[in-house]
C-alpha positions in Angstrom: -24.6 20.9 62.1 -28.3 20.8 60.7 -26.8 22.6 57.4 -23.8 20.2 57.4 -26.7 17.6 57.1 -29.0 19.5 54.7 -26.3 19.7 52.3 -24.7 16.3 52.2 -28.0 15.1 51.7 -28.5 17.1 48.6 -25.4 16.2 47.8 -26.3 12.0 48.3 -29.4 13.6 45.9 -27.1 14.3 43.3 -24.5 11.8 43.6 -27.5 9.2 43.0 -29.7 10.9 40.1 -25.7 10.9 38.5 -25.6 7.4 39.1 -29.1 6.7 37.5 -28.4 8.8 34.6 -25.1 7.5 33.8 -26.8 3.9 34.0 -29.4 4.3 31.9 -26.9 6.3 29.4 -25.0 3.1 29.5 -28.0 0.6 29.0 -29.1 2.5 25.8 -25.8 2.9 24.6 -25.4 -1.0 22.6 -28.7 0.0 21.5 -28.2 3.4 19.9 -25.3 1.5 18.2 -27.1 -1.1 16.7 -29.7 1.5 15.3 -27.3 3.0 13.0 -26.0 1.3 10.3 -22.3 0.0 11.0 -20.1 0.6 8.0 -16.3 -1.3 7.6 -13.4 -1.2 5.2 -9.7 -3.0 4.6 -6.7 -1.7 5.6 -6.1 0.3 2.4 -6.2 3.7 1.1 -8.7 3.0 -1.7 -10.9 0.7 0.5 -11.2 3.7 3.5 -12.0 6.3 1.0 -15.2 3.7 -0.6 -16.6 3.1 2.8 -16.0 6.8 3.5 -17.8 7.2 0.4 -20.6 4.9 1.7 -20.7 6.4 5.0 -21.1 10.3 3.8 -23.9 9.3 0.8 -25.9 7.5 3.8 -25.4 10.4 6.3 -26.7 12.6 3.6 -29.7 11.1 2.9 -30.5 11.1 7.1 -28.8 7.9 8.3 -26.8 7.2 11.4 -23.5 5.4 10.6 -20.7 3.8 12.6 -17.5 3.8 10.9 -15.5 0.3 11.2 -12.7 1.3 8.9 -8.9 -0.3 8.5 -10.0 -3.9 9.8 -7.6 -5.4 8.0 -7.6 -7.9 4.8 -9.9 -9.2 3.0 -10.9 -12.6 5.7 -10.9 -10.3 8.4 -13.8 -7.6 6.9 -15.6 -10.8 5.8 -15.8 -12.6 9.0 -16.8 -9.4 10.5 -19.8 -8.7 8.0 -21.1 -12.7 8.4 -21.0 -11.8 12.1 -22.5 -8.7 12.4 -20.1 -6.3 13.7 -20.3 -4.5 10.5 -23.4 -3.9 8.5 -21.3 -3.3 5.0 -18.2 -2.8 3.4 -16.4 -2.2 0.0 -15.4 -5.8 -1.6 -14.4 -6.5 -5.2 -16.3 -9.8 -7.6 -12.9 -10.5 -8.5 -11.5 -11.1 -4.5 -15.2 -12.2 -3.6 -14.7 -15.2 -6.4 -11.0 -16.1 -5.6 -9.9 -15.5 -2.0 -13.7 -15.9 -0.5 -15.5 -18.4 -2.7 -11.8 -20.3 -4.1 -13.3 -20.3 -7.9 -11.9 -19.4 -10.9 -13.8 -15.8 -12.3 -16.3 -16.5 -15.3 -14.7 -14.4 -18.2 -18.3 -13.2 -18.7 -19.2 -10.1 -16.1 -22.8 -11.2 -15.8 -22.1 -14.7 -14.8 -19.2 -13.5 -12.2 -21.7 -11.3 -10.5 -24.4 -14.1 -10.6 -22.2 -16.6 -9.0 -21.3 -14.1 -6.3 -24.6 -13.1 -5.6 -25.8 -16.7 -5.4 -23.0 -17.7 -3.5 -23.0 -15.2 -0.9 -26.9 -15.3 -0.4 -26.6 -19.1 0.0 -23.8 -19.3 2.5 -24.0 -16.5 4.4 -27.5 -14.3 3.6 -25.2 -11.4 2.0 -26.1 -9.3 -0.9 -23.5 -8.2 -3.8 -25.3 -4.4 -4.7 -24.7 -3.4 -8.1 -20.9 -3.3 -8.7 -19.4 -0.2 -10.2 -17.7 0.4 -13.7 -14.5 1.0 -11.1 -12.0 -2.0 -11.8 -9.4 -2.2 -9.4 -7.1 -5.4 -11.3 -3.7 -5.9 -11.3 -1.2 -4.6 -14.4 2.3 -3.7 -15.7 3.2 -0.5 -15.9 6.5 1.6 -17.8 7.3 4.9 -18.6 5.6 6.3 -20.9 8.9 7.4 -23.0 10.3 4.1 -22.7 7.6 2.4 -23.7 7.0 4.6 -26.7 10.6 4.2 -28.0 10.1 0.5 -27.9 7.0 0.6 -29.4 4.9 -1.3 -26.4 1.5 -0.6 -25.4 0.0 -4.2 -24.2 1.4 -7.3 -22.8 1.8 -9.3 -25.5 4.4 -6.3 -26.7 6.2 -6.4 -23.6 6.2 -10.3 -23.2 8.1 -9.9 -26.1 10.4 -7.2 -25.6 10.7 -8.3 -21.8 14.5 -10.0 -22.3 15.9 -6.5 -22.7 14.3 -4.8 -19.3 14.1 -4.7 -15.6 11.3 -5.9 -13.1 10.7 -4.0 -10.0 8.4 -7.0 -8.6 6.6 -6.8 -5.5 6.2 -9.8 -2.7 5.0 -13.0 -4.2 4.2 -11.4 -7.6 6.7 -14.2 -9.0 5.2 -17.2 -7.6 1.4 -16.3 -7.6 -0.5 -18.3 -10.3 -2.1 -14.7 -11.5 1.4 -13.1 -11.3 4.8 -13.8 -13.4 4.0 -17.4 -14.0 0.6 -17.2 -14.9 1.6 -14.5 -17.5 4.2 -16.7 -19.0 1.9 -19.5 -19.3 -1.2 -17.1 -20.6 1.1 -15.4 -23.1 5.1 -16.5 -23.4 8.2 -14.6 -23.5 8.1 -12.4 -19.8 11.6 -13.4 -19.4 13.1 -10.4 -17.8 16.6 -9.2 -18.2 16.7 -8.8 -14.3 13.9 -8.5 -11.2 14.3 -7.2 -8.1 11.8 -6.9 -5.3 10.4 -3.3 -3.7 8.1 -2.4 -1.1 4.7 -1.9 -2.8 4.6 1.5 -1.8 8.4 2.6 -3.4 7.1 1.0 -6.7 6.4 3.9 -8.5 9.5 6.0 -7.0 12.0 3.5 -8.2 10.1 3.4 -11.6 11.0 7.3 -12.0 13.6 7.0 -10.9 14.8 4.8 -13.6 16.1 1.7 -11.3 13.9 -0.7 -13.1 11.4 -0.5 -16.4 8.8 -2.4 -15.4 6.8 -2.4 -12.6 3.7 -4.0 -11.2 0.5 -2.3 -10.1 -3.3 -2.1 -9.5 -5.1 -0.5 -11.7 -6.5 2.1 -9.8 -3.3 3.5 -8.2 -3.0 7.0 -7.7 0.2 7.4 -9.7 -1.4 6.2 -12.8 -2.8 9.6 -13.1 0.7 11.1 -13.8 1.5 11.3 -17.1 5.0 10.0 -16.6 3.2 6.4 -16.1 1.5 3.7 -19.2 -0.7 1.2 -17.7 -0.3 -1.6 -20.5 -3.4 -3.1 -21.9 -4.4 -6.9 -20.7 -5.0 -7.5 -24.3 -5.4 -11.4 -23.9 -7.7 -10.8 -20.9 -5.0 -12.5 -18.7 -6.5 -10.8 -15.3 -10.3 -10.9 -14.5 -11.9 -7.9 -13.2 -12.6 -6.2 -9.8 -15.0 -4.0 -9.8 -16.1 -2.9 -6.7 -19.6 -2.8 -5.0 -20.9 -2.9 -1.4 -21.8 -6.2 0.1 -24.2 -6.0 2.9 -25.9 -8.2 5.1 -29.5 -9.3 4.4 -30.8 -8.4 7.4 -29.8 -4.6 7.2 -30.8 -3.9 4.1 -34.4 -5.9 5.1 -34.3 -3.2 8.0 -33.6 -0.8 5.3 -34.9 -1.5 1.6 -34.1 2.0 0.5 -30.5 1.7 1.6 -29.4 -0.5 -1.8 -30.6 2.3 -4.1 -28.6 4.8 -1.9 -25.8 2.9 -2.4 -26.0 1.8 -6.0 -26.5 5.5 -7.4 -23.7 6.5 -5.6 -21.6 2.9 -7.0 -22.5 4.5 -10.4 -20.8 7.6 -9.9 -17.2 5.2 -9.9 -15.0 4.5 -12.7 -11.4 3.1 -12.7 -10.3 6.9 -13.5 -11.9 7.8 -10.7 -10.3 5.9 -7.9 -6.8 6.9 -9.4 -7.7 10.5 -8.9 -9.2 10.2 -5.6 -6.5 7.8 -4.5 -3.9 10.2 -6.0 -5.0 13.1 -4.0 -4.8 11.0 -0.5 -1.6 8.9 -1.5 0.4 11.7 -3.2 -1.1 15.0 -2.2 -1.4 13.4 1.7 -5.2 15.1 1.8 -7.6 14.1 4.4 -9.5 11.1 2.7 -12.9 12.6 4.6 -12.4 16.3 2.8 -11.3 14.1 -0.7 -14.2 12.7 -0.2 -16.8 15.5 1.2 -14.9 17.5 -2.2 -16.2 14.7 -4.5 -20.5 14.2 -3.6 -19.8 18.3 -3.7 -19.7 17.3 -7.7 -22.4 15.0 -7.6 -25.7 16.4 -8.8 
């Protein structure tokens, strides 16, 4: 009976230093969160593999992160950055100046990055860091045969030419003032013989395929790497950029001053040829976006 005794009370012992230990663990716990630096993203290929981007440059250079990725669109990651659920995350000037700030993009690069930077400081203390050379807009793309037997390499050529070929549009591309209409106002013609409507991601399928001639797309889409594809050129300017850059909250990068030359270096290291190869190789090759990424600062001196 004594040893019945001896042992439950060890085991009361243990049962309680447990307890302790699992209370304390869960005390610190919001606190070991908020030391690291909480990074987000949209719910889109390109926009994962930019804040996985961000997250494995940090890491690198000895930081704790959080990954916050696949929040959704663009109101959703930028209500969670004002709050302070997320420390950062990838946004583009020209989405910052339209869907955030409602404003019509300065032609002029300079002044678009000014406004945003302004803008964002004044209403919600976040900075724009240094946007990349990457410039995610929208486009037209053909095949590249088709295009070269009708001779078209912009829009103003295919605006032209646009009575004799098919549109494989995408939802609301028609109505959108920067979609069909806008581009009939900005340069005439863009009366197509037909249009149909696809699922974003059968776009480039159905453009193979041969089922329409022209399709619409982002400018850093993976397929644009294949050679099958021509991206025409915006030669009237019609679309304004979006280039991509961090945007962080004041607060974190006053925590951590170094952390905006981290992240700019590594901004500089992105062009719009880039993000279709890196997007290519998670979209079409179905790669892990983490080893697409890990394979990429591998070529980074």
């Amino acid at each position: 009976m004594l040893s019945f005794f001896r042992h439950r009370k060890a085991l009361s012992l243990v049962l309680l230093l447990l307890a302790v230990y699992l209370g304390v663990r869960l005390k610190l716990w919001p606190h070991r969160q908020q030391a690291g630096i909480s990074i987000g993203s949209k719910n889109f290929t390109e926009s994962i593999l930019i804040g996985e981007l961000y997250a494995q440059t940090l890491e690198r250079k000895g930081y704790l992160v959080h990954r916050r990725f696949n929040l959704g669109g663009t109101l959703i990651a930028h209500e969670a950055v004002k709050a302070g659920e997320i420390d950062l995350y990838p946004e583009y000037t020209g989405t910052g100046l339209i869907d955030v700030l409602h404003v019509a993009p300065p032609k002029n690069e300079h002044d678009a990055y000014q406004l945003l930077s302004s803008e964002y400081a004044r209403q919600w203390h976040l900075a724009w860091l240094t946007p990349s050379k990457a410039n995610n807009s929208q486009g037209l793309v053909m095949r590249q045969s088709l295009a070269r037997q009708l001779h078209i390499s912009d829009l103003s050529g295919l605006a032209k030419r646009a009575g004799q070929l098919r549109l494989g549009s995408i939802a609301e591309f028609e109505e959108r003032p920067d979609g069909l209409k806008g581009l009939q106002h900005a340069y005439g013609g863009f009366r197509f013989k037909s249009t149909a409507l696809y699922d974003n991601g059968l776009k480039y399928r159905i453009l193979r395929r041969g089922d329409v001639d022209v399709t619409v797309a982002f400018t850093t889409d993976g397929a644009l790497s294949e050679p099958d594809f021509l991206l025409l050129r915006d030669d009237r300017q019609f679309w304004p950029d979006y280039h991509v850059a961090p945007v962080v909250r004041q607060e974190a990068l006053n925590e951590h001053p170094e952390m905006a030359a981290i992240l700019n270096q590594i901004s500089a290291t992105l062009e719009t040829n880039t993000l279709q190869r890196l997007n290519y190789q998670v979209d079409q090759q179905k790669r892990d976006y983490r080893q697409v990424v890990r394979q990429y600062l591998a070529t980074i001196p």
